[in-house]
N, C-alpha and C positions, 0 to 999 in steps of 0.2 A: 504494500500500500504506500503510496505515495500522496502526501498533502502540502502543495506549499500555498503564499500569498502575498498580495502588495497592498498596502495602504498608500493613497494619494491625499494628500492635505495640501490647502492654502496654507501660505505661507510668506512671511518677508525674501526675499532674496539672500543667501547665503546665511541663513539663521535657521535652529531647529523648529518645529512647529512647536505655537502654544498653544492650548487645550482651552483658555480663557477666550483665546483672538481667533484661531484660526479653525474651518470649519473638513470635514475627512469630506472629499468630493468624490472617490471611486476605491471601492474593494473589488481586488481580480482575486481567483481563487481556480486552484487546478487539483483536481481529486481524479488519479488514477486516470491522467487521460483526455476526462472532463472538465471544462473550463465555467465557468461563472463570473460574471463581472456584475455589479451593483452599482449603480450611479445617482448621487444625488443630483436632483433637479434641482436644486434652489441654486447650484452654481451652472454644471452642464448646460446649456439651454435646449437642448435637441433630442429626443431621445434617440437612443442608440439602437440599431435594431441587432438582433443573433448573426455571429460571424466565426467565421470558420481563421484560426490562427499554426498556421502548421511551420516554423523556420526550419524544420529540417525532417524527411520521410517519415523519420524511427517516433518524434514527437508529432503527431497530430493532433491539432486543439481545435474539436469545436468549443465554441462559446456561447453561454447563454445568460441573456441581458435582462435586469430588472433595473428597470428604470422606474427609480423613487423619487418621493416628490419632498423628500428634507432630511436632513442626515439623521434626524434620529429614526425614519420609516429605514434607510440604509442598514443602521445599526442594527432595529430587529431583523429587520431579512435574513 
């Protein structure tokens, strides 16, 4: 089993993010395979629609997108 992930936050320019200021705008997530991405819509403005991400044969990533409409709906997703 394989589970990794990225969190995206705003942010100042070459500073860490703050939890007080800055808001998590995208969770990607890849389980054995399968990809997942979460997006908040209060910053994104577009939703995203399901895409296929494969860099290389042996990894192929479909992905599937939930496009939320505030980072805490993000959070419980």
């Amino acid at each position: 089993k394989v589970f990794a992930f990225d969190i995206e936050c705003s942010k100042a320019p070459l500073k860490f993010p703050n939890a007080e200021v800055d808001a998590i705008y995208m969770i990607s997530i890849m389980i054995d395979g399968r990809g997942i991405l979460i997006i908040n819509r209060d910053i994104v403005t577009k939703d995203i629609n399901d895409f296929e991400y494969t860099p290389h044969p042996d990894y192929k990533g479909p992905f599937h997108v939930y496009n939320e409409p505030s980072e805490e709906a993000l959070l419980k997703r």
